[in-house]
MIBAZA-196968 format. One record per residue (C-alpha): x, y, z. Coordinates in steps of 0.02 Angstrom, whole numbers, plus 50000, padded with zeros to 5 digits. Layout:
N
XYZ;...
% end
This chain:
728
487264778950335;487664785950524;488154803650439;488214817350328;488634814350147;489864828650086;490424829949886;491784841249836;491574848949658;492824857849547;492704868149386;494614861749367;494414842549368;494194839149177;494034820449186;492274822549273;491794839549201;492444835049015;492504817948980;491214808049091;489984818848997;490734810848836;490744791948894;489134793749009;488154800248839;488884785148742;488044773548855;486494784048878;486594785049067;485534799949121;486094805549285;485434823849346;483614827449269;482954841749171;483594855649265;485374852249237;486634844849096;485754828849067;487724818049065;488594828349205;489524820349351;489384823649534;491164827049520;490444844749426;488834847049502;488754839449660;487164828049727;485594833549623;483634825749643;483634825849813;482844836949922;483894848250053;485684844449976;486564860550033;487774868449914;489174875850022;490834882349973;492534872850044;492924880150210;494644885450284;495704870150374;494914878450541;493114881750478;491744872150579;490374865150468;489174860950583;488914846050478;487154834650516;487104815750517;486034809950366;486124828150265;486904828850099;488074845050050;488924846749892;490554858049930;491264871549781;493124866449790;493674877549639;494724888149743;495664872749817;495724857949695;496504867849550;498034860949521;498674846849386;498584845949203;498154835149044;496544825949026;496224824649219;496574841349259;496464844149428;495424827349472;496934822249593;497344837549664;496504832349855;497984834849948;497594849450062;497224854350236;495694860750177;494984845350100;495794833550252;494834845850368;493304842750281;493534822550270;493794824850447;492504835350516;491234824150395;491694805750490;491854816050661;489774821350630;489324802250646;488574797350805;489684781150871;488774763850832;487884753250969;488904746251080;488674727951011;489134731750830;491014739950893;492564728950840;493344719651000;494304732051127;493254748651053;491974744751196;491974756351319;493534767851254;493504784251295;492954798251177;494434808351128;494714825151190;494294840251118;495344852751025;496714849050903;496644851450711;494924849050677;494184863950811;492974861750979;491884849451040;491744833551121;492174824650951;493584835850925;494744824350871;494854807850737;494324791850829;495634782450946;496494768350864;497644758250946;499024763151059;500264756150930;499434765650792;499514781450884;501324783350883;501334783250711;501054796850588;499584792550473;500014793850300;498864790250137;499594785849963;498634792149783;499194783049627;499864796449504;500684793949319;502214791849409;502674779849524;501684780349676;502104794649788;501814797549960;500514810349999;500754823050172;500194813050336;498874817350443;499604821150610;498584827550762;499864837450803;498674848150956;497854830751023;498354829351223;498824813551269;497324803851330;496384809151482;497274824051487;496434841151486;497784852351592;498194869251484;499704869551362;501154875651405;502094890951354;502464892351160;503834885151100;504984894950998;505214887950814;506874881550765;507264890750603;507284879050447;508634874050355;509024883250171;508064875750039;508334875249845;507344872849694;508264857649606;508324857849394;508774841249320;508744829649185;508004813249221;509434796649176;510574808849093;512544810549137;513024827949158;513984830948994;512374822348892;512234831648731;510334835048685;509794830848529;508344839448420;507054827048405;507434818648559;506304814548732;507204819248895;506184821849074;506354837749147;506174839549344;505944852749488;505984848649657;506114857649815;507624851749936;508514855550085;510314852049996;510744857749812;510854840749718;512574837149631;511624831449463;510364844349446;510794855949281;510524872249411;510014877849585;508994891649638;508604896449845;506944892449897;506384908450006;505064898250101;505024906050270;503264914450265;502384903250124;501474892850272;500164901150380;499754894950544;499034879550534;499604874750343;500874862450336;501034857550152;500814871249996;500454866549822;501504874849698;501204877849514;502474875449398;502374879849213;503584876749081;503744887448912;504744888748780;504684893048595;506144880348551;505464864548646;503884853448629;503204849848793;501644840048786;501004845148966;501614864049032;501084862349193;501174851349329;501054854449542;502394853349659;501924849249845;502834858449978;502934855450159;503214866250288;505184856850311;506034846050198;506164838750031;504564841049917;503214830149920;503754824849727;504474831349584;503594841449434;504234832149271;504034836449116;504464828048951;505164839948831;506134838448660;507224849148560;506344856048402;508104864848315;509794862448346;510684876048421;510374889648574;508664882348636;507974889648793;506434886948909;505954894449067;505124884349231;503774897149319;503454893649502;501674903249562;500274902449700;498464905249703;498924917249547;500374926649642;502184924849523;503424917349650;505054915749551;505664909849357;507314901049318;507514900749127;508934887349047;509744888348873;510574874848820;511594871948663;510764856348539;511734845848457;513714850248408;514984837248480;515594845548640;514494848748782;514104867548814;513604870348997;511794875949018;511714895049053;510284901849181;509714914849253;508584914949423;507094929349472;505804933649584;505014943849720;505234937449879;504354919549906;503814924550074;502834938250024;501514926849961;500754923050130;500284938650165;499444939449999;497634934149938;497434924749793;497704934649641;496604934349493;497564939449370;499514939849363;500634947549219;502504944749212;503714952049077;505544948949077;506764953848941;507034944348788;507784944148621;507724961648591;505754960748672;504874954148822;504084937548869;502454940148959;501634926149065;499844930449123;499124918349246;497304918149262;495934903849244;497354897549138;498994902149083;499744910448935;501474914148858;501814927248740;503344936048678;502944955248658;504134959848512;504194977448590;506074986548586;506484993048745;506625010348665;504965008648564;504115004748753;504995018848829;504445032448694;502735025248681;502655027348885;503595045548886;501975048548741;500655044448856;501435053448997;501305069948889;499655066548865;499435064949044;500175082649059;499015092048948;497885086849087;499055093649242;499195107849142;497405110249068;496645129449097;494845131849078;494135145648975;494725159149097;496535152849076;496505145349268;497625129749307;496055120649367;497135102649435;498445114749494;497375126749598;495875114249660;495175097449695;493535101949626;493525099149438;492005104149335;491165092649216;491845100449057;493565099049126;493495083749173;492585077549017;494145085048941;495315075649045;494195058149001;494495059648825;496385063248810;496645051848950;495685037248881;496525039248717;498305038848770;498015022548864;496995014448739;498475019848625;499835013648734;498794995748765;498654994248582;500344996848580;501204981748713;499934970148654;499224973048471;500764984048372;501004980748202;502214967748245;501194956848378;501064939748338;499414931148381;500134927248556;500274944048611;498554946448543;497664931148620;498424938348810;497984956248762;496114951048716;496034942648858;496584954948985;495234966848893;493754955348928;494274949349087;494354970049154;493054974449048;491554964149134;490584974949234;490184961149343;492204958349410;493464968049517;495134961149490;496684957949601;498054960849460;499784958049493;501104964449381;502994958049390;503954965649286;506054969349223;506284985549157;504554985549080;503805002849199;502115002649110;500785014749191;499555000749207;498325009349279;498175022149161;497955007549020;496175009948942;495394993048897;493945000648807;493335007048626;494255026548631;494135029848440;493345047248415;491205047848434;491455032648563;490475032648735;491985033548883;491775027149028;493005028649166;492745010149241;493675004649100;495505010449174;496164997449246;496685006049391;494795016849427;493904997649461;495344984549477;496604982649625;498424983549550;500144979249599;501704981649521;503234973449596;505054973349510;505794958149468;507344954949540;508864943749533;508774944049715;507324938549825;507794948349992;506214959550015;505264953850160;503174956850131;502484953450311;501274965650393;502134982450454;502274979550645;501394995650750;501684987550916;502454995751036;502715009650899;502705014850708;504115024150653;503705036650534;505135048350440;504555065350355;505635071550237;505215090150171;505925100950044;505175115750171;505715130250032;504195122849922;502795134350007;503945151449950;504165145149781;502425138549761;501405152249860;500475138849970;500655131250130;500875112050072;502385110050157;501525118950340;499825107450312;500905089950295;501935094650431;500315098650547;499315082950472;500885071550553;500765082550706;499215078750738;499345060350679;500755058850827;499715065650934;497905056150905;498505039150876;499725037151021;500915024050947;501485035750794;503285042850817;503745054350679;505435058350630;505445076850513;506815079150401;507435094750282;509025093050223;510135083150106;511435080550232;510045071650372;509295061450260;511145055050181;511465051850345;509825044150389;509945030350250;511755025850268;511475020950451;510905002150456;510105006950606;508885018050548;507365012150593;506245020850487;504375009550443;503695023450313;504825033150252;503905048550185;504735060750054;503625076850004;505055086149892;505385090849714;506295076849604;507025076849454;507245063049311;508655061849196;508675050649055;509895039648987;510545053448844;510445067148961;512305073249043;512385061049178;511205049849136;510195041049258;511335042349399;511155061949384;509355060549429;508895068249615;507795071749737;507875089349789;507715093549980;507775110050060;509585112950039;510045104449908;509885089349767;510295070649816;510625065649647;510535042249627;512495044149620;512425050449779;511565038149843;512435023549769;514195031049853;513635039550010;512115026850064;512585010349961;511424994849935;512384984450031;512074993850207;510104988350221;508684997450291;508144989450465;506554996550458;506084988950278;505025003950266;503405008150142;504425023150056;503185034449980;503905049749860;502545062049839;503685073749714;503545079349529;504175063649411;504515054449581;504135036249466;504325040849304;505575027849240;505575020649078;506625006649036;508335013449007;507985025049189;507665008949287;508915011449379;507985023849482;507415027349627;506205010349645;507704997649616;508765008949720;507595008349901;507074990549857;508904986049841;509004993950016;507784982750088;506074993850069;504684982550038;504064995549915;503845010749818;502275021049799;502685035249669;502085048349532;501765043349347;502095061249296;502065077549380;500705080149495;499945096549576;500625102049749;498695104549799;498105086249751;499775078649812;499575083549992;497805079350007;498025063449910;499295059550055;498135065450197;496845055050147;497915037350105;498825041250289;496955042150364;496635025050297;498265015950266;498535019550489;496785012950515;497314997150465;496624995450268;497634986350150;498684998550010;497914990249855;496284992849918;496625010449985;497145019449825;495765008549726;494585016249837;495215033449868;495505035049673;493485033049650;493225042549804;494075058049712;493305056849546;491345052649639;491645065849751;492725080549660;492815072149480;494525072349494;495425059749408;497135063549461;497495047649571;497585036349434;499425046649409;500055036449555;501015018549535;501035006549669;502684996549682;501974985649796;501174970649866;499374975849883;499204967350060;500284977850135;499574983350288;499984989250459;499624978750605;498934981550730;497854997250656;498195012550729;496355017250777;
% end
């Protein structure tokens, strides 16, 4: 053996981790010793009774290993081979860059044979030249083969369920030609790919087939460049941004629920390249259970980030065909590359008088929360009260203490533990164990409360939800019952990183890093009458803090703004190039009973309201923000929607092409509200992502002041967001 020996190990690949320990213990073959499972695989624990085995996790596709001829090292693939379901789990799932790169770099560690033992022609050839996929050195690149073979893509093949399907080649796309070491040449610009579509179909069925209860058909997805004539529906493929540099192929998860079919196997992956068809289709056999309306819904996700749902109803049975109604949703697909993996994601779309939740985790779970939209909004508009007897708490000599400091003593902010820990333990009782919560809802509430309950874990949770404006981070996960020990690690939003992004019928939000080079535009936009009514200078400090911003940081241009009329104007001019668009002004929220209703609700400015109506007819949806700014409203009730008010301000300036909305849960102090601000500006310019930003400066205030006040803010936003290049 001329060099290293590399394993890859998964917790996800069943067939070694689940049933090889069955069969191995059958036949009594002991494999690892005493100091491990006495029937596991290498598949599950690597090499084991050897000496200097190194356990390593699975680099990048760019990561040099440094591997050593004759060493063994047992690679932790969880975080790559993840995908694929039924008894194998995710035992096939080697299809990635990262694994190719470590196949690679592995034979490329070998020293090359004596001369004598090459095949005829090998003799003498020239080592190939550095560079190329696979990183530095003189063995930079695979082997030469022949000049015939090098004109050809390599491909490899893996022997699925299906039919055999061709895997994504290996191309050395970087390799110069041979003998040549000259420096590239100038980048190419990229020719822009053609539309793609995710394709729904029934397998060997004619168009007009009526499905039958009791019946097997084969579901498939697949990812095309043309919307196939046969396929049931059609949904764009927003794929611009899913592949980082040097990632040509993506492996998709798709997931398939439904209360009124049997499907055997939920879940199968979908490989996407860079251009182009898919790699092959996820099927999925699935029969009717009732005659009758009958719908399921197809999940696409990423490394835990929701991508987009299509949900199909069909009509069983009956003797005329009924077409197939469906309905397509999602944040924008290319957001997810400029995401991490998520550890937990939560989705909740309207159903049936309720919502169906899908959390994604380890695994992934299906509920229907039989929660009327009214019940959710008064159980929300209850824990916001709550939240106000804290705003609004006076100590024993009557002072507003979260009005008139950032300082909070320990008996008022004891005071604001308990009745804050009780109204969200109350409202997460509520969504997930009411009175009326089947053991679905229960199973995915339980498990959200152990998995942000362990002391030892700091989540990335993603929430995507339809008219569902839950103050997740205000949900308490732990025991609040009266005489019970509180602890303020167990909000989700003091310890855990959160994001909450609308669903939408439209994927048109672009998530990429916001560009500082040559300049960041930044808008202000000031009710400046709020010092005289207040008695403060709030409105004087932000003003200054932005002053001096512009002036420290260079490549900050700032914008100010008072009244109605220049801020109309501002966001009915498609070339308004705002990048954060700022608002520190009263706002008002109008529900849907009050005169008006929703569209009556406003943000107030120095002159005068801007009410959504306004908005809607003076700066319309359809005339885009070019900027796709951060817009940040740092005003009284600013995101307090509930789910009759959703049409608010958040689907209104994501509609306009914002890619997101950082807001209020419920009235917040002038004095915290311009500090909070000052200190997420210090950070959020230097370059640190959002999500982690207000995780951090939430326990910054409460360590620091024991103020607790920053869990009041929602994040309607990818939690990567971050500006680039940092304005240091």
């Amino acid at each position: 053996m001329r060099g290293p020996i590399v394993t890859t190990r998964s917790s996800h690949d069943t067939a070694v981790g689940r049933f090889y320990p069955l069969g191995a213990q059958v036949r009594t073959q002991l494999v690892l010793g005493n100091d491990l499972p006495a029937y596991g695989g290498i598949g599950s624990f690597g090499i084991q009774g050897t000496k200097g085995a190194l356990d390593m996790p699975m680099g990048a596709a760019n990561f040099t290993y440094g591997f050593k001829p004759g060493a063994i090292y047992n690679l932790e693939a969880s975080g790559v081979i993840k995908n694929g379901g039924g008894a194998s789990g995710a035992h096939s799932d080697i299809a990635h860059p990262e694994v190719a790169h470590a196949f690679w770099s592995a034979a490329l560690a070998a020293p090359l044979p004596p001369t004598a033992t090459l095949s005829p022609g090998a003799a003498g050839a020239a080592a190939p030249a550095g560079g190329g996929l696979l990183g530095a050195g003189e063995r930079g690149a695979p082997p030469a083969a022949s000049a015939e073979l090098q004109q050809q893509p390599l491909q490899f093949q893996i022997q699925t369920q299906e039919d055999v399907a061709p895997m994504r080649p290996i191309r050395y796309r970087d390799r110069p030609a041979a003998g040549s070491r000259s420096a590239p040449g100038p980048p190419v610009a990229p020719v822009a790919p053609a539309q793609r579509y995710v394709n729904v179909a029934l397998e060997d069925q004619a168009a007009d087939t009526i499905l039958q209860a009791g019946a097997w058909y084969t579901l498939a997805l697949d990812v095309d460049v043309g919307q196939h004539a046969d396929a049931l529906t059609t949904a764009p493929f927003s794929d611009a941004s899913l592949f980082p540099q040097g990632v040509d192929e993506t492996a998709i998860t798709v997931q398939l629920d439904s209360a009124d079919f049997d499907i055997p196997d939920p879940i199968r992956p979908l490989r996407v390249p860079r251009s182009g068809k898919s790699r092959n289709k996820a099927r999925f056999e699935i029969s009717p259970l009732h005659e009758g309306a009958s719908s399921l819904t197809a999940t696409l996700h990423r490394d835990g980030n929701f991508l987009q749902s299509i949900a199909i109803t069909f009509v069983i049975g009956g003797t005329t065909p009924v077409p197939v109604q469906t309905t397509a949703r999602g944040r924008s697909v290319s957001a997810a590359t400029a995401l991490r993996p998520r550890d937990v994601s939560v989705t909740m779309t309207l159903r049936d008088g309720g919502y169906d939740c899908l959390a994604i985790g380890a695994v992934a779970a299906r509920a229907h929360l039989p929660l009327q939209p009214a019940f959710l909004a008064s159980a929300i508009d209850a824990a916001r009260h709550e939240m106000m007897k804290v705003v609004m708490h006076q100590d024993a000599s009557g002072a507003y203490v979260f009005q008139t400091g950032i300082d909070i003593a320990d008996a008022d902010r004891d005071f604001a533990l308990k009745t804050m820990a009780r109204a969200g333990a109350l409202l997460f009782q509520k969504v997930f164990f009411g009175p009326a919560a089947g053991d679905d809802s229960k199973r995915i509430g339980s498990f959200l409360r152990t998995v942000a309950s362990d002391p030892a874990r700091r989540l990335e949770l993603q929430v995507v939800a339809e008219t569902a404006p839950i103050p997740w981070a205000l949900l308490y996960i732990g025991d609040a019952s009266t005489g019970a020990t509180l602890d303020w690690d167990l909000f989700l939003g003091m310890r855990h990183v959160i994001e909450e992004i609308p669903l939408q019928t439209n994927m048109a939000v672009i998530d990429e890093p916001i560009g500082s080079d040559p300049r960041l535009a930044v808008s202000v936009n000031v009710n400046s009458t709020i010092d005289t009514q207040l008695g403060g200078s709030y409105v004087a400090d932000t003003n200054a803090w932005w002053a001096n911003a512009q002036a420290a940081r260079k490549r900050v241009g700032v914008t100010s703004r008072t009244t109605s009329a220049d801020v109309m104007r501002a966001l009915a001019d498609e070339a308004t190039d705002d990048q954060i668009l700022y608002f520190y002004c009263h706002a008002e929220s109008v529900g849907l009973d009050d005169p008006g209703g929703p569209d009556a609700s406003a943000l107030v400015l120095s002159d005068a309201r801007i009410t959504l109506a306004d908005l809607n007819l003076d700066a319309p949806t359809t005339t885009p923000l070019r900027g796709k700014p951060l817009v940040f409203i740092n005003a009284c009730e600013s995101a307090e929607l509930s789910p009759a008010f959703y049409d608010g301000f958040v689907p209104y300036f994501m509609a306009k092409g914002a890619r997101g909305v950082i807001g209020t849960q419920c009235k917040t102090p002038a004095l915290f509200a311009v500090e909070w601000a000052k200190r997420f500006f210090d950070r959020f310019l230097d370059g640190a992502a959002l999500g982690e930003a207000f995780l951090d400066l939430r326990r910054e205030f409460l360590a620091k002041h024991g103020n607790p006040l920053g869990l009041l803010y929602a994040v309607h936003c990818d939690g990567d967001t971050r500006i680039e290049p940092a304005l240091i």
